[in-house]
C-alpha positions in Angstrom: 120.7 97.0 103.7 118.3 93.8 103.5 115.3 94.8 101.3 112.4 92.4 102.9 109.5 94.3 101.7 108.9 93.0 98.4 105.3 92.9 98.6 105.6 96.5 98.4 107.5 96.7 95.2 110.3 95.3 93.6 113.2 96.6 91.4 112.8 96.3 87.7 114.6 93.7 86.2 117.5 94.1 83.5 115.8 91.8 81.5 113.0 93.8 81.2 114.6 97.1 80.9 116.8 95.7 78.3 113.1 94.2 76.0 111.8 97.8 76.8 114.3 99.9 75.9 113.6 99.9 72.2 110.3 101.5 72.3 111.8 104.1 74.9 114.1 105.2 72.0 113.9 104.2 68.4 110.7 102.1 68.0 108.7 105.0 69.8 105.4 105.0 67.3 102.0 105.6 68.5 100.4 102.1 68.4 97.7 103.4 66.5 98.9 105.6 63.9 98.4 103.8 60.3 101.7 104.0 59.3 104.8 101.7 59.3 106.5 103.5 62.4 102.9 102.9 64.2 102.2 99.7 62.6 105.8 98.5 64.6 104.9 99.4 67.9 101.2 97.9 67.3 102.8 94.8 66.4 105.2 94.9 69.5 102.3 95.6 71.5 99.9 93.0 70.1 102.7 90.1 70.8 102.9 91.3 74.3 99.2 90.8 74.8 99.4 87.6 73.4 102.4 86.2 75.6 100.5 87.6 78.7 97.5 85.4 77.4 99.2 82.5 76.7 100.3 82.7 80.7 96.6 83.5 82.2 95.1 80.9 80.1 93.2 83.7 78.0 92.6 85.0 74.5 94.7 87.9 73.4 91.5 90.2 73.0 91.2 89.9 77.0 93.6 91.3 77.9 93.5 94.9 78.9 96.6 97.0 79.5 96.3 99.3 82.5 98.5 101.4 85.0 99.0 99.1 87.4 96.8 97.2 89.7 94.7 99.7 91.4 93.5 100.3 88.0 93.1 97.6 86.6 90.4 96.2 90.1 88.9 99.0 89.8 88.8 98.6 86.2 87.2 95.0 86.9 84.7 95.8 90.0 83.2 99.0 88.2 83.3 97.6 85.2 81.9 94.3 85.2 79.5 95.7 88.0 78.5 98.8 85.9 77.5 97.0 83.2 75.4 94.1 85.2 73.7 96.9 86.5 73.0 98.4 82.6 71.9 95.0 80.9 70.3 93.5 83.2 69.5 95.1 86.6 72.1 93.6 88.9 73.2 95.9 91.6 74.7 93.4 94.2 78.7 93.1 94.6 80.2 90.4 96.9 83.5 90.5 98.1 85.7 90.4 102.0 86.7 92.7 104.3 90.3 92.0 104.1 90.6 92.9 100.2 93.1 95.6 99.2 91.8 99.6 99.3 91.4 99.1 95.4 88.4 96.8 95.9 86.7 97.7 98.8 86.9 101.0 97.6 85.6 100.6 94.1 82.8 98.5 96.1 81.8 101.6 98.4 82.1 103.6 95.3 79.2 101.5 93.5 77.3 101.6 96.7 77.2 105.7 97.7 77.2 106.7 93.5 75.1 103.6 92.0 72.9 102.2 94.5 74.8 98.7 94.6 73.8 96.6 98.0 77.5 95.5 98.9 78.1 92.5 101.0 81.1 91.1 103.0 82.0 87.6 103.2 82.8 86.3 106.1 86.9 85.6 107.3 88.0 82.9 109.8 90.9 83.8 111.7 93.2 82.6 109.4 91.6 85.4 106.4 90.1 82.5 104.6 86.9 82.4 102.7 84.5 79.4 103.0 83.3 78.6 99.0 80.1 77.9 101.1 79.8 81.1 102.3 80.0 82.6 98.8 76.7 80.3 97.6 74.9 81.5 100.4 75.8 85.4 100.2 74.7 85.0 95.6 71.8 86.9 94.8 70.0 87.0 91.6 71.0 90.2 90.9 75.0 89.9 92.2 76.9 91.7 90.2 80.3 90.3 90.6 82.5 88.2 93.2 85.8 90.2 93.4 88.3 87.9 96.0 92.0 88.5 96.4 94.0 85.5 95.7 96.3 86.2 98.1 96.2 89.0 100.7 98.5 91.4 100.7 99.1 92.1 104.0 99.0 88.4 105.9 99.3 86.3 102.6 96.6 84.4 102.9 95.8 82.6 99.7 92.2 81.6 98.8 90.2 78.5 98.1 90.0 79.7 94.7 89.3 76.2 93.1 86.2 76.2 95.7 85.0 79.7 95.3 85.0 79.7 91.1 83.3 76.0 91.3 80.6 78.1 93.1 80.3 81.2 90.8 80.5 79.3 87.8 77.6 77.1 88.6 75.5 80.5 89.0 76.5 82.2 86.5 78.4 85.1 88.5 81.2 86.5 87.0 84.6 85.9 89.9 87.2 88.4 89.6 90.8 87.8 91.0 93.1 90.4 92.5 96.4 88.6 91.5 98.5 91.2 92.2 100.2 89.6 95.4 99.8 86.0 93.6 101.5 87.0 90.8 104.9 85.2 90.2 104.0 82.6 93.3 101.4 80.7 92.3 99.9 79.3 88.9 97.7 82.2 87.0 96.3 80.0 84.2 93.0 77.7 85.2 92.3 79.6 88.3 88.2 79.8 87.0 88.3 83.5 87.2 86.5 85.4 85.1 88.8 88.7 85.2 92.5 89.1 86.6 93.8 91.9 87.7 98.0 91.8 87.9 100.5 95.2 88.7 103.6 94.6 87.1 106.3 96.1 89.8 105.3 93.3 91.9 107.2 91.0 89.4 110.1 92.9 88.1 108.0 95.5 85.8 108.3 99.2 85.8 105.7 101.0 88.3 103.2 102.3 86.1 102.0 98.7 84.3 99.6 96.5 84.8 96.6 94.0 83.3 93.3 93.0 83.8 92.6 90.1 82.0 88.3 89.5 81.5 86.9 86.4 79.6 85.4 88.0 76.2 81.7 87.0 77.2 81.9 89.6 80.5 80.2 92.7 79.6 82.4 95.3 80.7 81.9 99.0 81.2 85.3 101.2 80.7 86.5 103.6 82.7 88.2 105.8 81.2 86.3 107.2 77.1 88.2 108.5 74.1 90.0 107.1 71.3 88.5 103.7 71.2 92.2 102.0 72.6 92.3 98.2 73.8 89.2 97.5 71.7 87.0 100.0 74.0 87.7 99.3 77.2 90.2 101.2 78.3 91.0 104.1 75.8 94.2 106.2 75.9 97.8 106.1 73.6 99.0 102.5 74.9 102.5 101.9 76.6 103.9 99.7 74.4 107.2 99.9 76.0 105.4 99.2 79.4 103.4 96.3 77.8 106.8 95.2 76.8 108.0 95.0 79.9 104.8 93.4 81.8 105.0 90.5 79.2 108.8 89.9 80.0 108.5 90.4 83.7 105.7 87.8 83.9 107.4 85.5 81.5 110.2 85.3 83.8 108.3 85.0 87.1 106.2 82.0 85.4 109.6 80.8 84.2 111.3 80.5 88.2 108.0 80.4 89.9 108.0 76.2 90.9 112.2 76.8 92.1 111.2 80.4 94.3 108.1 79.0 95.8 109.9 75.9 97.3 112.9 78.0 97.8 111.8 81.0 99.3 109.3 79.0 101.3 111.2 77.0 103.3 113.9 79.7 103.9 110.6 82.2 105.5 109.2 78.8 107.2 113.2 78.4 109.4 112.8 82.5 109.7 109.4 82.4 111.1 110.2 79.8 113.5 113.5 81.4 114.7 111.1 84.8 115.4 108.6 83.0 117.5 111.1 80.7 119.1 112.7 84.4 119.9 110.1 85.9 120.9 107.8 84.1 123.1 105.1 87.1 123.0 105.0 86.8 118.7 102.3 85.7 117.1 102.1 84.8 113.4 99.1 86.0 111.6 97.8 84.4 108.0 96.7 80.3 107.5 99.8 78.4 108.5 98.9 75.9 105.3 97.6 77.8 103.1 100.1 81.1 102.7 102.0 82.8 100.2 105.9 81.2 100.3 107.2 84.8 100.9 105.0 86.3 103.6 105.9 85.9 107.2 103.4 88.2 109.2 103.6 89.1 112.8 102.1 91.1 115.9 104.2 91.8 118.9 101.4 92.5 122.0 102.9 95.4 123.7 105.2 97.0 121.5 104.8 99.6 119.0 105.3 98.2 115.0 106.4 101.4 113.8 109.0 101.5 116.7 110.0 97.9 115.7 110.1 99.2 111.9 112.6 102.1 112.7 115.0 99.9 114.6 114.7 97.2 112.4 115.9 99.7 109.4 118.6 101.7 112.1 120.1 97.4 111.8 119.9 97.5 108.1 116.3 95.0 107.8 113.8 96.8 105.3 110.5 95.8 106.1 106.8 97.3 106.7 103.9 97.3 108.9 101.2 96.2 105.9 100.2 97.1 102.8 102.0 100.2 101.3 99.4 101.7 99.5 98.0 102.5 103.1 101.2 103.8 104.8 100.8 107.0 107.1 97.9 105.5 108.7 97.1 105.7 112.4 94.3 103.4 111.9 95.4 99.6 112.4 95.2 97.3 109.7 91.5 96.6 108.7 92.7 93.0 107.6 93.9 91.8 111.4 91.0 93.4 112.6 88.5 91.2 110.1 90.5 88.1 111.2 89.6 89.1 114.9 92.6 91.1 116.0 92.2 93.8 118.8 93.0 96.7 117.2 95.6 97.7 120.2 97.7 94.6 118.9 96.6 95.2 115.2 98.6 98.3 115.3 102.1 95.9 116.5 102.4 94.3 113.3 105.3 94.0 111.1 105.6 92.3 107.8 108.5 90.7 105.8 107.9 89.7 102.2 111.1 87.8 100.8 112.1 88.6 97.2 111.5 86.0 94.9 115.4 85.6 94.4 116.2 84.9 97.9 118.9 82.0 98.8 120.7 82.8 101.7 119.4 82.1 105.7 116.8 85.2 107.6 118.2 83.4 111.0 120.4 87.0 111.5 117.3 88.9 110.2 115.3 86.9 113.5 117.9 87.5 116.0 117.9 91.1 114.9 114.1 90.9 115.4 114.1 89.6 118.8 116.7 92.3 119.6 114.4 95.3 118.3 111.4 93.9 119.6 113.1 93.7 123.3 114.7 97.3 122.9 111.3 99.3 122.0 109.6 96.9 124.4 111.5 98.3 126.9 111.3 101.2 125.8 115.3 102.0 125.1 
């Protein structure tokens, strides 16, 4: 079986299970109990939030432990957004239509429960965000810019450079869903404000995560109790998970240059064996600007689920778009921003490449071409 749906998850790494499994057995103290047991794990814990700094460019006291992505941009977009709204009257939140469920949802959150005016950037076909569209949609009451480094579905990465410049000279804070990004291209000097990374992406258990936000962004927590994470997110900390986040990323940083020229040009001889295949495929995402493991397609007149199960039935692993909205009949909101018809929206199939990849995909696109022909067919 050929796992090519790495976007989706990946497997945690020995390394990382072997740094964790201390404070999974004998180091197992409560980070904040005042005692020496306690004051173990709150040093293991306070090291890993300052190698996770040290690789987002931040100070230790920015970064935020969480449970994963979903919580920690949701963490961000309520948070900063919430707090805007408190000090200073902002109820404004920009973002695009073709972020992940974790954003746009947070966004419509702040809009039916708070009032907030939300507005969607526009896309060009390729998902990419014009940095001049961003000045023109600022307000003096935005809230936040929350913009996905990379998409998750047709791996689009953003102007970021372009888009901070622009939020920077108004004074808006810009917050980054890295969570795709995240062991593929640089984290440190991005411009961004707050980052939000989920650590199974890169080799960490399911269950971590971190939102890193610059110490002069007011931010409103979530979730109230004991005070954890100096306020902002309160709750007995995973040390063992924090642990493990700080190795994974560590280790993604470490091979990132080698598995982005790697990877890339093994998904660039893929991609064109597919469409050389199959004349009807078309590629979706910016040719130029994309993530190196992300090759994205529709097939007009087939079903992708149908393409899915045969693929699997010939030992390919791959998916149809973003996991967290599996089950769906609806087709995927991000080809439909980027001016999809809906019909062929719902043909797509996606293979994200593991970051340790080495070997030719040119059986994986005959074995492609072959599905796509028997469910077009309908055999």
């Amino acid at each position: 079986m050929l796992y090519l749906d790495s976007a989706a998850t990946t497997p945690v790494r020995r390394d990382v299970l072997e740094a964790m499994m201390p404070y999974l057995t004998s180091e197992f103290g409560n980070a904040s109990s005042h005692h020496t047991v306690g004051e173990r794990a709150a040093a293991a814990l306070a090291d890993a939030r300052t190698r996770v700094a040290a690789l987002l460019g931040m100070r230790r006291g920015d970064v935020i432990f969480t449970s994963g992505g979903t919580e920690a941009d949701n963490l961000a977009v309520k948070g900063i957004a919430i707090a805007a709204a408190l000090q200073r009257g902002a109820r404004h939140v920009v973002t695009t239509p073709i972020e992940h469920e974790a954003i746009l949802e947070s966004a419509r959150y702040l809009s039916r429960v708070h009032g907030f005016a939300v507005e969607l950037l526009p896309v060009g076909p390729t998902g990419r965000v014009d940095p001049g569209a961003v000045r023109a949609a600022l307000r003096d009451d935005t809230a936040i810019v929350s913009v996905g480094y990379a998409n998750n579905e047709i791996g689009t990465v953003q102007d970021v450079a372009g888009i901070a410049a622009v939020t920077a000279a108004a004074g808006v804070p810009l917050h980054l869903d890295a969570v795709q990004a995240a062991g593929w291209l640089p984290l440190a000097g991005t411009g961004a404000d707050a980052i939000a990374i989920a650590g199974h992406k890169i080799g960490a258990p399911k269950g971590t995560g971190v939102l890193a936000v610059r110490g002069r962004i007011p931010l409103e927590p979530l979730l109230h109790g004991g005070g954890q994470e100096r306020g902002r997110r309160s709750g007995t900390e995973d040390v063992a998970g924090a642990v493990g986040f700080a190795t994974a990323l560590e280790l993604a940083e470490a091979e990132r240059a080698d598995a982005a020229a790697r990877v890339g040009a093994i998904r660039d001889a893929f991609e064109a064996h597919v469409l050389r295949l199959v004349p009807s495929a078309r590629a979706t995402g910016d040719p130029q600007h994309r993530l190196p493991g992300t090759a994205s397609f529709v097939f007009p007149g087939t079903s992708g689920e149908a393409i899915l199960l045969e693929l699997e039935r010939r030992g390919v692993v791959s998916s149809s778009g973003s996991a967290c909205a599996a089950g769906s009949d609806e087709p995927s909101h991000v080809l439909v921003a980027i001016g999809v018809d809906p019909a062929v929206a719902q043909t797509a199939v996606r293979f994200t490449l593991p970051r340790s990849l080495d070997t030719s995909l040119a059986p994986v696109a005959r074995a492609v071409a072959e599905a796509v022909a028997t469910v077009g067919s309908g055999g």
